[in-house]
Residue, then its C-alpha position, 0 to 999 in steps of 0.5 A: x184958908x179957914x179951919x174948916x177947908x184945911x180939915x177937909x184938905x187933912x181928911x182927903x189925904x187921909x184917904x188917898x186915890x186908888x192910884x195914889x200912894x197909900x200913906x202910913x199909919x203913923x202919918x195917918x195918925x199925924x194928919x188925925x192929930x191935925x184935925x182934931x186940933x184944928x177942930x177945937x179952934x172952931x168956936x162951939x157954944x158951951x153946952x147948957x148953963x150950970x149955975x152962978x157961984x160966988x167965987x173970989x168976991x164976985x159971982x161967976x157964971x158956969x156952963x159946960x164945954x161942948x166937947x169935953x163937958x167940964x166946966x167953963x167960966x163964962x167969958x173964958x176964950x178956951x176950955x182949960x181941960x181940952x183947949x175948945x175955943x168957946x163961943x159966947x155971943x148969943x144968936x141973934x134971932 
């Protein structure tokens, strides 16, 4: 199952058949808290590059994490703010 079917199968259950038992708030909120986790696992490329900086002897290259928009280093699997898995290969086109 990828993230994306087990993000679907999360919000079906939040809205549940009419003749379903309805779920509670607090297990609506438990089954939000999933997909929005899960939905960080999906790689998102970082936003627009920011700049190169000379840091610790070599220059580092910036950007912007697509979700919470601060700042990643290039090559970072994860933004270190949010936790959003950061895609880094270009598109091939």
């Amino acid at each position: 199952m990828t993230e994306k079917e087990a993000i679907q199968m999360l919000e079906r259950m939040q809205e549940p058949e009419p003749y379903e038992p309805q779920i509670t708030h607090d297990a609506y909120e438990a089954l939000q808290m999933g997909i929005d986790a899960l939905e960080k696992q999906i790689p998102r490329k970082p936003k627009y590059k920011a700049e190169d900086r000379f840091v610790k002897n070599h220059f580092a290259e910036y950007s912007y994490c697509p979700t919470c928009e601060k700042e990643v280093v290039a090559g970072d699997m994860f933004c270190v703010m949010c936790g959003q898995r950061i895609c880094w290969q270009e598109d091939e086109t």
